[in-house]
C-alpha positions in Angstrom: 0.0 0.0 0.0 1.2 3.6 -0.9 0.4 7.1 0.7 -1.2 7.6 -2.9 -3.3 4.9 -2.9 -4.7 6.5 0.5 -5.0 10.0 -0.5 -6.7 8.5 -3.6 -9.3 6.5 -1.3 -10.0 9.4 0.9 -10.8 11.6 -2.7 -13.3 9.1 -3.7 -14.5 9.1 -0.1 -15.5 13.2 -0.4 -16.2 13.4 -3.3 -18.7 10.2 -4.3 -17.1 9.1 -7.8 -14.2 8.6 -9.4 -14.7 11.4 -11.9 -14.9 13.9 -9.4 -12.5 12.7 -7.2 -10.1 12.5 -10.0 -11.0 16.5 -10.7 -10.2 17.2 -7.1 -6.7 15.6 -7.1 -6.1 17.0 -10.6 -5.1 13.6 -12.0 -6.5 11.4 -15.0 -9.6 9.5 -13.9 -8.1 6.0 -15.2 -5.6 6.8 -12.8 -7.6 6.7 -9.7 -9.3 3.8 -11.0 -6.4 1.5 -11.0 -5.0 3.0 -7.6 -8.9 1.9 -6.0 -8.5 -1.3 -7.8 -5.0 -2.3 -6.8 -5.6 -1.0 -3.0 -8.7 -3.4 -2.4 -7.0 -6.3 -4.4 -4.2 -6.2 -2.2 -6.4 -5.7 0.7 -8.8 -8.8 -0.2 -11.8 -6.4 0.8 -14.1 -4.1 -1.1 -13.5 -0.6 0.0 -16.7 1.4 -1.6 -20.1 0.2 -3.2 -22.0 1.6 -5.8 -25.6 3.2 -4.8 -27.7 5.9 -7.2 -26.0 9.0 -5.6 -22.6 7.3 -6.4 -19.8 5.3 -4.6 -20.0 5.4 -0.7 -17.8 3.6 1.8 -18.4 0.0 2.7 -18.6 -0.7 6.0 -14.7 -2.1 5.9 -14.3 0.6 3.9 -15.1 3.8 6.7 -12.5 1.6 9.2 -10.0 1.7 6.6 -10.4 5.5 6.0 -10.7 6.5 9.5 -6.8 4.9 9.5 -5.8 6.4 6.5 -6.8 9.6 7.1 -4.4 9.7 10.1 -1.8 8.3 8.2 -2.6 10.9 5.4 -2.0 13.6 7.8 0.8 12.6 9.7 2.4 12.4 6.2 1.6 16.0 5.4 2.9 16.8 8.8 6.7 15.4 8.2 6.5 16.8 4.8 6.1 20.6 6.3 8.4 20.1 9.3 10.7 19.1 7.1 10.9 21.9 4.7 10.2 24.2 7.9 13.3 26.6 7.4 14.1 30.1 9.0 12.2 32.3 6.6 9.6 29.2 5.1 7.0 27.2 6.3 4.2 24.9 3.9 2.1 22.1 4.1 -1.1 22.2 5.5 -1.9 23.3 9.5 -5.7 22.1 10.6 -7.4 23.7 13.6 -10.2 23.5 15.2 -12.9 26.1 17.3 -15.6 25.6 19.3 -17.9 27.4 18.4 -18.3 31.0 19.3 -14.4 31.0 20.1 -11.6 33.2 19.1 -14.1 35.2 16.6 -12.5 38.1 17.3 -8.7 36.9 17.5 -8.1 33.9 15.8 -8.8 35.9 12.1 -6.2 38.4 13.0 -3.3 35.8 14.1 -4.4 33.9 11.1 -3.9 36.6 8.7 -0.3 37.2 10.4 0.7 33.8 9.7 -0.4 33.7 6.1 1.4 37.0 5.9 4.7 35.6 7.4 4.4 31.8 5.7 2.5 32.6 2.1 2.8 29.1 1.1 1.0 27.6 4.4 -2.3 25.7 4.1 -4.4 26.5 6.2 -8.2 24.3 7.2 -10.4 25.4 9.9 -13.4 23.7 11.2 -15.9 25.8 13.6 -17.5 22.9 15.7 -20.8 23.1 17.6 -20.4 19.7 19.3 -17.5 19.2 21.9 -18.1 15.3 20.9 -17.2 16.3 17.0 -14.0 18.4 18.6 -13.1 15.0 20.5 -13.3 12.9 17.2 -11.4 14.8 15.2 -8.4 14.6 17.9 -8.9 11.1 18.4 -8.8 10.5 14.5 -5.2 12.6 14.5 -6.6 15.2 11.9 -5.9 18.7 14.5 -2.7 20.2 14.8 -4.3 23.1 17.1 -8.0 23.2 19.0 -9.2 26.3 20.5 -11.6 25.2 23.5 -13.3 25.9 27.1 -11.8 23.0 28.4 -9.4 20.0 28.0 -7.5 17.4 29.8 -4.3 17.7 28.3 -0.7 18.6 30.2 0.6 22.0 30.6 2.9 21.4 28.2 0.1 20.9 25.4 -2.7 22.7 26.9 -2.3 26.6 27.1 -4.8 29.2 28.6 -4.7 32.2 26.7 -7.7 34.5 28.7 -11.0 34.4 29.1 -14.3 34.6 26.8 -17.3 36.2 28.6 -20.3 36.1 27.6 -23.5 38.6 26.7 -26.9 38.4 26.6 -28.4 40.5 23.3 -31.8 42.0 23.4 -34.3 43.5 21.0 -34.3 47.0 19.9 -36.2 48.6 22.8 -35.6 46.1 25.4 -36.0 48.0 28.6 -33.1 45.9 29.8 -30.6 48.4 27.3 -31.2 51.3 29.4 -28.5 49.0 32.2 -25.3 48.8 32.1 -25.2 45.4 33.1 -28.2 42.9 32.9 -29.5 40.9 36.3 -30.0 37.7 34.8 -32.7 36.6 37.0 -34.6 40.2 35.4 -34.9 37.8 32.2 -37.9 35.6 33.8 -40.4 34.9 31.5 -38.1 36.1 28.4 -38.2 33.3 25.3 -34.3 32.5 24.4 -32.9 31.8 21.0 -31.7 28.7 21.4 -28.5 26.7 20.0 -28.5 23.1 18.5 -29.0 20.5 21.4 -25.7 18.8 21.1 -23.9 22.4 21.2 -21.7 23.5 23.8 -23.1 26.8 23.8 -27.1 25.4 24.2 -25.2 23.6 26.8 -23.6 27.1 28.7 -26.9 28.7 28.2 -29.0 26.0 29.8 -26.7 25.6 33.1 -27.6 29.6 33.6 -30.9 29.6 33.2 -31.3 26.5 35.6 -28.7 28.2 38.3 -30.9 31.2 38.0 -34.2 30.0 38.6 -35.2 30.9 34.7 -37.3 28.8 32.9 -35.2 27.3 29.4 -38.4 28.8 27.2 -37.5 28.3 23.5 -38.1 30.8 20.5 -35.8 29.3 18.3 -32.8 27.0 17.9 -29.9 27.6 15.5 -27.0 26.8 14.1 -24.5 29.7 14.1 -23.8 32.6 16.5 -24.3 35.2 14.3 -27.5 34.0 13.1 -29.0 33.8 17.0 -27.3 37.7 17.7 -29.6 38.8 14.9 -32.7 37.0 15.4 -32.3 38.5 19.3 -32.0 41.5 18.0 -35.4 41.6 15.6 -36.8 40.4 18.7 -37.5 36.8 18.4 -36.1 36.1 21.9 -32.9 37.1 23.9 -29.7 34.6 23.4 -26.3 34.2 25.5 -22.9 34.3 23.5 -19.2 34.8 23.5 -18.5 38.6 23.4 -16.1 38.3 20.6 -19.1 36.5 18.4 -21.3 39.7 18.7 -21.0 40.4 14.8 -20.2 44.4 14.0 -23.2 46.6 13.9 -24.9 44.5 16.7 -22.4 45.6 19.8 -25.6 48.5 20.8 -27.9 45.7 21.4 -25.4 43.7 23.6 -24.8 43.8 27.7 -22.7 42.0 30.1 -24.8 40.1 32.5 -24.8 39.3 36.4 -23.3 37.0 37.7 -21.0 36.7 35.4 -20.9 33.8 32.9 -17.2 33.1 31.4 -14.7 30.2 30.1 -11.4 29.9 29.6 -10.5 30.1 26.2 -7.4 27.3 26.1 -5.5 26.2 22.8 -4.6 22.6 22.7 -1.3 21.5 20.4 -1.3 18.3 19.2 1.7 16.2 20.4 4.9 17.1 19.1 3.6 20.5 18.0 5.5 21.3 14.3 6.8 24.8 13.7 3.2 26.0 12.2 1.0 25.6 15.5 4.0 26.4 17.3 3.6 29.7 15.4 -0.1 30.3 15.5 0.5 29.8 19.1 2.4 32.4 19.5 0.2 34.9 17.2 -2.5 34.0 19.7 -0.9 34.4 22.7 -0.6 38.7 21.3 -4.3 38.6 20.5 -6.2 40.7 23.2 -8.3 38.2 25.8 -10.4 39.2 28.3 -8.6 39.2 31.7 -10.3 36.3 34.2 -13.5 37.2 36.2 -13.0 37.3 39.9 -14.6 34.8 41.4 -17.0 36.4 44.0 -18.8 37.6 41.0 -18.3 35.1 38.1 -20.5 32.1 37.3 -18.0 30.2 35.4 -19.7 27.1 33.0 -18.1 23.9 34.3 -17.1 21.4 31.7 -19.9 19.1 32.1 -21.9 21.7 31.6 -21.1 23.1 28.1 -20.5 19.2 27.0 -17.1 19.6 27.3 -14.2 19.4 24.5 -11.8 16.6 25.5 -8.2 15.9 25.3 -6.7 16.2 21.5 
């Protein structure tokens, strides 16, 4: 078997055909056939089967990818340490956010890194779920996770500040006229609501239910931004990150009481290459929000908010 031969796989894997997955790698389509061909051959199994939406994975065949995908990547990974040099970094660096996370900063030290490593690949993946986050380490794919919470060593795990969060009301809310927002002065108030297996639907349910609210549901959805802006045409109020408030919104937005925050902690895989080592870095200038004393702060526990694991 040949790194090809799994990089080939994994094509036909995303892509549902040989055609297109001979597009995507930019080769001849005979080509990818054979590769297939040989691979299951040698492996005595058959790797995909053909349905009316196209090829999909056997059920052999999703055990085999799940392996070659880490092999896949850990091949990329050597290929860019090993051309790292003082002034020149590529290959490819994944990372991965909860959701809601390091809107604010991680674009910025992003940006920085593409502007000091031009050739550098670069895949992020915003996740809802902490149990997504916790497959994707498992499965090798993450060079860097930015998360509330983890279980790895000091040497891997690094706490870069704190993300508070907001609670955005409606144009008019008689709450705007505070400066800060008594949470329990939102009984009776509906909530826009995030997907159930979110770790922000789970933040925002452990405050209600330590504050005596009631978890009434206006809405559920998918993406931060899309929950700011349905609070603020007044569908319900919602509870996010402070850096996720999109621009244009920030009038509509209050700190509440008692505070609600989580550490924001970036998680390098093990033996960290020179372009998380980097982004690290870039992150570490990014402007967090300091740590909320704790006579005032209700800080999410990790159960709580579902909570991203070890990667």
């Amino acid at each position: 078997m040949s790194l090809r031969q799994f990089e080939y796989a994994l094509a036909v894997a995303e892509a549902g055909s040989v055609t297109a997955a001979a597009e995507l790698l930019h080769v001849a389509q005979p080509s990818v056939s054979q590769q297939i061909r040989g691979l299951e051959r040698e492996l005595g199994v058959e790797l995909f089967a053909r349905t009316p939406t196209g090829l999909v994975p056997t059920v052999v065949g999703r055990a085999f990818l799940r392996e070659a995908e880490v092999v896949v990547s850990a091949a990329r990974r050597a290929r860019a340490t090993a051309r790292a040099g003082a002034d020149q970094l590529v290959g490819e660096l994944v990372v991965a956010v909860q959701m809601g996370f390091g809107t604010r900063q991680l674009p910025g030290a992003l940006g920085a890194l593409r502007r000091r490593f031009p050739r550098l690949e670069v895949t992020v993946f915003e996740e809802p779920s902490s149990a997504e986050l916790e497959r994707l380490g498992r499965r090798g794919v993450l060079d860097l996770a930015l998360m509330a919470a983890c279980e790895q060593t000091p040497d891997d795990a690094h706490h870069l500040g704190d993300e508070e969060f907001v609670v955005v009301l409606g144009a008019g809310h008689p709450r705007l006229a505070a400066d800060r927002v008594e949470l329990r002065e939102l009984e009776g108030e509906p909530w826009v609501r995030f997907d159930r297996d979110s770790a922000l639907d789970g933040v925002l349910l452990e405050v209600l239910r330590n504050n005596d609210l009631a978890p009434t549901t206006a809405a559920r959805v998918s993406q931060t931004a899309t929950a700011v802006r349905w609070a603020a045409h007044g569908l319900g109020v919602t509870l996010v990150p402070a850096s996720a408030v999109p621009h244009g919104h920030e009038h509509l937005v209050r700190p509440v009481f008692p505070v609600v925050s989580q550490p924001v902690i970036a998680v390098l895989r093990h033996a960290a290459g020179p372009a998380e080592t980097a982004l690290l870095e870039l992150l570490r200038k990014e402007t967090w929000s300091e740590p909320v004393g704790p006579a005032q702060s209700w800080v999410a526990p990790p159960s709580t908010a579902n909570s991203a694991p070890a990667v």
